[in-house]
C-alpha positions as CSV (number, residue, x, y, z in Angstrom):
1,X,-133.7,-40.3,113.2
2,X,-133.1,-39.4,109.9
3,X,-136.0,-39.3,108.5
4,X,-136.8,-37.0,111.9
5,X,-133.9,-34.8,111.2
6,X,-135.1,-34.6,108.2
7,X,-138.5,-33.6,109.4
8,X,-137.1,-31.1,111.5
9,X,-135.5,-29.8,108.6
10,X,-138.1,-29.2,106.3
11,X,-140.0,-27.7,109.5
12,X,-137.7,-25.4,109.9
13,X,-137.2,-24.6,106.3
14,X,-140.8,-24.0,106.9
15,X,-140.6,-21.7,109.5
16,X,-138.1,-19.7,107.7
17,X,-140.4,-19.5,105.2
18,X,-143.2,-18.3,107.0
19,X,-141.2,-15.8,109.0
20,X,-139.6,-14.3,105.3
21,X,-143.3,-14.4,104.2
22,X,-144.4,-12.9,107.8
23,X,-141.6,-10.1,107.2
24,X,-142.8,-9.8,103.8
25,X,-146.5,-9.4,104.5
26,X,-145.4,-7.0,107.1
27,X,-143.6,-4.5,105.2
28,X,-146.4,-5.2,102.7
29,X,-148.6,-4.0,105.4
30,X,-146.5,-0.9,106.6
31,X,-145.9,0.1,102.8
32,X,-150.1,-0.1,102.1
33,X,-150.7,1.4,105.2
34,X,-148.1,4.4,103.6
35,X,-149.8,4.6,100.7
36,X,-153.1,4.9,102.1
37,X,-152.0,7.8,105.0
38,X,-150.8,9.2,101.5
39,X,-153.8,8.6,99.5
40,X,-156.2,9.9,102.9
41,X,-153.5,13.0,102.7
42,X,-153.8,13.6,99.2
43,X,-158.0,13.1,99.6
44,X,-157.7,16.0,102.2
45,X,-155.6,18.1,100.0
46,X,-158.2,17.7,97.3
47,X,-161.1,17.7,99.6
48,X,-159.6,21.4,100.2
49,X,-158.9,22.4,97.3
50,X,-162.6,21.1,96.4
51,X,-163.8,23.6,99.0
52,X,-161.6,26.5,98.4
53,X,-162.7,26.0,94.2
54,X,-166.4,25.9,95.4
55,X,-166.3,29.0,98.0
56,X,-163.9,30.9,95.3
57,X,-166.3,29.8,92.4
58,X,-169.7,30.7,94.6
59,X,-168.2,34.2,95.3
60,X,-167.1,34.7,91.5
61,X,-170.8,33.7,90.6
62,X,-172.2,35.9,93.7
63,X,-169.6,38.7,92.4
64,X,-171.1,38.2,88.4
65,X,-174.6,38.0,89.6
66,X,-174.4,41.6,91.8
67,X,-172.1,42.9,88.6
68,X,-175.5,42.4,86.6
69,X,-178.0,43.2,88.7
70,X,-176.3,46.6,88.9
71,X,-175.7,46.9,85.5
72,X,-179.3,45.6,84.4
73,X,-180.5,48.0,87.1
74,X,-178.5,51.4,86.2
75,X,-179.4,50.5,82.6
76,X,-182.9,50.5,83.6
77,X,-182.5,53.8,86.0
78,X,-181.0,55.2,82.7
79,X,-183.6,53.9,80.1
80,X,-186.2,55.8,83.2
81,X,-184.5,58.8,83.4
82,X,-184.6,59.0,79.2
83,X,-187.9,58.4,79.1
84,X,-188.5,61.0,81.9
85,X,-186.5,63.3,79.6
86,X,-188.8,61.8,76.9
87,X,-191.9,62.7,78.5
88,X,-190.7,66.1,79.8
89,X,-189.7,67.3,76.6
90,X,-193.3,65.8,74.9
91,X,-195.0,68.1,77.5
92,X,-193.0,70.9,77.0
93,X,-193.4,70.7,73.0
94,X,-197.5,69.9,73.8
95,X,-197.8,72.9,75.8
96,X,-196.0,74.8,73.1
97,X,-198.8,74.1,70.7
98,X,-201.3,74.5,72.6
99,X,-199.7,77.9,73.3
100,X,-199.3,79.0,69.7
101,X,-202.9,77.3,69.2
102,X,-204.0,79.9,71.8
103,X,-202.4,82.6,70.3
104,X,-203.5,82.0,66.9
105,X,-207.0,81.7,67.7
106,X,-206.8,84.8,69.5
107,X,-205.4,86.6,66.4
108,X,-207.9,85.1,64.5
109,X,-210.7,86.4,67.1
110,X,-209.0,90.1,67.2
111,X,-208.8,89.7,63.0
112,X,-212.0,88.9,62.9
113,X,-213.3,92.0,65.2
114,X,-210.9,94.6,63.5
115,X,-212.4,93.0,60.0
116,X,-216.3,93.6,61.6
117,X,-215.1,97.5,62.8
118,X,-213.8,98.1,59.5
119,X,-217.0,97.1,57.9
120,X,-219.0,99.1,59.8
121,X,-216.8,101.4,58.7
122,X,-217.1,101.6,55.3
123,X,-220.8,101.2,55.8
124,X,-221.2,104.5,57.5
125,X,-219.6,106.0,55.0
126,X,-216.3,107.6,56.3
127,X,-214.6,107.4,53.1
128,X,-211.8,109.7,53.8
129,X,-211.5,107.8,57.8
130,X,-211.7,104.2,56.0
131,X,-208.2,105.1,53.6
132,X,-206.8,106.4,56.8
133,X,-207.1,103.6,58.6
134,X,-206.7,100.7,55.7
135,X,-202.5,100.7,56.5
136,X,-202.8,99.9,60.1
137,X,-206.3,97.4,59.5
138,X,-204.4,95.5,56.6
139,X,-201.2,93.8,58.6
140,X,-203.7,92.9,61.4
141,X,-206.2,91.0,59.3
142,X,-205.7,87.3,58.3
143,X,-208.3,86.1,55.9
144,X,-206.7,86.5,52.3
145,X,-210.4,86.5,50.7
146,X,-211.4,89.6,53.2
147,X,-208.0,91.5,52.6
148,X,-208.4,91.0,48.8
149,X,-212.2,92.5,49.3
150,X,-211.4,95.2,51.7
151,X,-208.7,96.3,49.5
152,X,-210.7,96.7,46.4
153,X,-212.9,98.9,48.1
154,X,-210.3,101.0,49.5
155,X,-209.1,101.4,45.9
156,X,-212.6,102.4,44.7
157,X,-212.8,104.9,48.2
158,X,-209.3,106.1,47.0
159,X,-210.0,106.7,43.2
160,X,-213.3,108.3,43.7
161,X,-211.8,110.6,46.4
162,X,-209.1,111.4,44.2
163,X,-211.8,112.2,41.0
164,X,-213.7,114.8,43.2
165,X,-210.7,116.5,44.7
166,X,-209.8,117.2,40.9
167,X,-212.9,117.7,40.3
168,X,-213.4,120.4,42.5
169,X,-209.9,121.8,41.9
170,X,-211.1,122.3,38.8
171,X,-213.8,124.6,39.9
172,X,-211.8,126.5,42.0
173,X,-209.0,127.1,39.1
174,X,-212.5,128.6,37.3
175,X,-213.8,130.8,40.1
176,X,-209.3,131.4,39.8
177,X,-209.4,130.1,43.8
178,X,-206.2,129.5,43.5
179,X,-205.0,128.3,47.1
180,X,-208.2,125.9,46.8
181,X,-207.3,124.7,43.9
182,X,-203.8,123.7,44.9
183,X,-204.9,122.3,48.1
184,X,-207.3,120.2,46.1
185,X,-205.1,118.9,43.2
186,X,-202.6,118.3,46.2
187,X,-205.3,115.9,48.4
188,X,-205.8,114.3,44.9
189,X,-202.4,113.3,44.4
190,X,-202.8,111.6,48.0
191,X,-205.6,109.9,47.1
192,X,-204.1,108.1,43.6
193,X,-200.8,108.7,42.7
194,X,-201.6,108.0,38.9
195,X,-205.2,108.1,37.1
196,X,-206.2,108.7,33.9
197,X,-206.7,112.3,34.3
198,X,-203.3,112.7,35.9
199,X,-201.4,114.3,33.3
200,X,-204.2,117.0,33.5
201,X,-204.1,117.1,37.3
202,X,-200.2,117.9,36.7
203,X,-200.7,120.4,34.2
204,X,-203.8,122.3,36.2
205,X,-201.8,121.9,39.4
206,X,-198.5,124.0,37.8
207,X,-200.5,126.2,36.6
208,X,-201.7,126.9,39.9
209,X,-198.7,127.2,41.5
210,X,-197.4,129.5,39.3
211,X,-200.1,131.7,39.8
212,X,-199.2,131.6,43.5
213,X,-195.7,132.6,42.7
214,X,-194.6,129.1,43.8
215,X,-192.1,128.6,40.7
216,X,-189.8,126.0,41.9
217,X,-192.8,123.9,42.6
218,X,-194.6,125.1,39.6
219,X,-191.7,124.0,37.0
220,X,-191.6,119.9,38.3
221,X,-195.1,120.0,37.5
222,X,-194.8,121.5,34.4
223,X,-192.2,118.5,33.8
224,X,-194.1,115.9,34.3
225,X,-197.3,117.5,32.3
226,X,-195.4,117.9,29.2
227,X,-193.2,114.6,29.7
228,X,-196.6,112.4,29.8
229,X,-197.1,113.7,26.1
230,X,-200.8,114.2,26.4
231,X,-201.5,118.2,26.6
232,X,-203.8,120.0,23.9
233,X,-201.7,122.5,21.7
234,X,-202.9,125.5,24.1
235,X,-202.6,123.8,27.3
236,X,-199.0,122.8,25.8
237,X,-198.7,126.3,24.9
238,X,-199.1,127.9,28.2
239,X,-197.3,124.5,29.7
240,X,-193.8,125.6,28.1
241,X,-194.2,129.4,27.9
242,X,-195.3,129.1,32.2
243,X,-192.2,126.9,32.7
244,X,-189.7,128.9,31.3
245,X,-191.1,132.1,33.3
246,X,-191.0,129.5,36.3
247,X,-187.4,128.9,35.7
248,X,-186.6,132.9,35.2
249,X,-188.3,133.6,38.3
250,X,-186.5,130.9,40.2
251,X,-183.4,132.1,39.3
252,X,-182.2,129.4,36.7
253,X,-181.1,131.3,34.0
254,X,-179.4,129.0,32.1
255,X,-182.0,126.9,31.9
256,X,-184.8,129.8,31.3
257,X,-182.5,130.6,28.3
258,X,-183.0,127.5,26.9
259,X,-186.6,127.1,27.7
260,X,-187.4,130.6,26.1
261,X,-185.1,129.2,23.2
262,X,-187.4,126.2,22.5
263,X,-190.6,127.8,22.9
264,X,-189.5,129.8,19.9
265,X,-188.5,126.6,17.8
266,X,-191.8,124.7,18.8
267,X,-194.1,127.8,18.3
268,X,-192.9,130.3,15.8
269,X,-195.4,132.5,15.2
270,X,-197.5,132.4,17.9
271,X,-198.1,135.4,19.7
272,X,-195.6,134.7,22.3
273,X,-193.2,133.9,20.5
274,X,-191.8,137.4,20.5
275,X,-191.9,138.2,23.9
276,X,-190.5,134.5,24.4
277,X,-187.3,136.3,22.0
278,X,-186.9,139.4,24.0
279,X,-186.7,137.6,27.0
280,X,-184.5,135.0,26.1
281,X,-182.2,138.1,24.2
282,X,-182.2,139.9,27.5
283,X,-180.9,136.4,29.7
284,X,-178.5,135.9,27.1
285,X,-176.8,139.5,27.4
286,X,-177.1,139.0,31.1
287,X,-175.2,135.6,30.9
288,X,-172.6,137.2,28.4
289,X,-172.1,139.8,31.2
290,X,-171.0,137.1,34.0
């Protein structure tokens, strides 16, 4: 009996055991079964999250990607419209140069035809008509070889021109033609400003004016005649002796005075020298009188 007592003892010290360890494994069980509605949970939750970071991180890319397509593609509408620009302004600047092209060949052509008339003009012999027209055929031509070549033989045209005009004023201050001869000596000056023989010209063209009765005219020329230095002693003679009568007659007393005054200092003794006196006495007692 003991030993069953004893028996039923340990069984039951068994069982206690087994129903602690039952309670034991139980709330093991309810605790693990916790932990993994919490870990399922927290798999959801991150599962989630997982989604949400893949849409949010798809539309970011999607957003990045449209950001540079547009970019690449307004950069490439840009770089087109530049090179339209480009290409417009190319055109423009061609067309240009083909325009001035144009219009420089066309000069050229109307250079070239003005340079032929003008040829056939000084080989027909239009001396006087060729100087006319050299002024307005010069600025047109272009060719600096032709210009040079036209304009020498202009200046040939223009000095010969000018020889016979004095020339033939000459003759007419001989035949004493004097309204000839001024025209002449006149066209000469046209012709050549300066020449060799212009100190001459000067000299035969006061003389002729004072034999029209043109004094005022008559007394420049005179000027410049006896200011070039290169009159014989009778044409300088009649040059001073002329010019002071010029001045008397143009009503410059003063300076007829003085002129009468030094023809008597540069010629004393000539023949006119007296009269040259008496008229300068007489202007003199006039002035005194004023």
């Amino acid at each position: 009996m003991e030993r069953f007592e004893e028996l039923v003892r340990e069984l039951h010290q068994e069982v206690l055991e087994t129903r602690n360890v039952s309670i034991k494994t139980d709330h093991s069980l309810r605790n693990l079964t916790g932990d993994v509605k919490q870990i399922a949970r927290r798999q959801q939750s991150y599962e989630r999250r997982l989604l949400f970071n893949s849409v949010g991180a798809y539309l970011i890319f999607a957003a990045l990607t449209f950001a540079g397509l547009l970019t690449f593609f307004r950069a490439s509408i840009a770089r087109t419209e530049l090179d339209h620009e480009l290409a417009a302004e190319q055109r423009a600047s061609l067309e240009e140069a083909v325009s001035n092209l144009e219009a420089e060949l066309e000069r050229r052509r109307q250079s070239e035809r003005e340079a032929w008339e003008f040829y056939e003009l000084l080989v027909s012999g239009r001396r006087s008509e060729v100087v006319e027209r050299w002024p307005a055929i010069q600025g047109r031509l272009l060719d600096r070889a032709t210009i040079e070549l036209f304009r020498r033989e202009v200046d040939t045209i223009r000095h010969d021109l000018a020889l016979e005009a004095f020339e033939l004023g000459n003759t007419h201050v001989n035949n004493e033609r004097w309204e000839d001869a001024r025209d002449a000596f006149t066209a000469s000056l046209t012709w050549v400003e300066y020449a060799p023989y212009t100190p001459d010209l000067h000299f035969q063209l006061a003389e002729t004016l004072y034999e029209l009765d043109d004094h005022a005219a008559a007394v420049r020329y005179f000027d410049l005649s006896i200011e070039a230095g290169e009159l014989t002693r009778q044409e300088s003679i009649r040059a001073y002796f002329h010019r002071a009568e010029s001045l008397q007659a143009s009503d410059r007393p003063r300076e007829a005075l003085e002129a009468y005054r030094l023809f008597e200092r540069r010629y004393d003794g000539h023949y006119w020298e007296s009269a040259a006196r008496q008229r300068a006495d007489r202007l003199e007692d006039l002035l005194d009188e004023d």
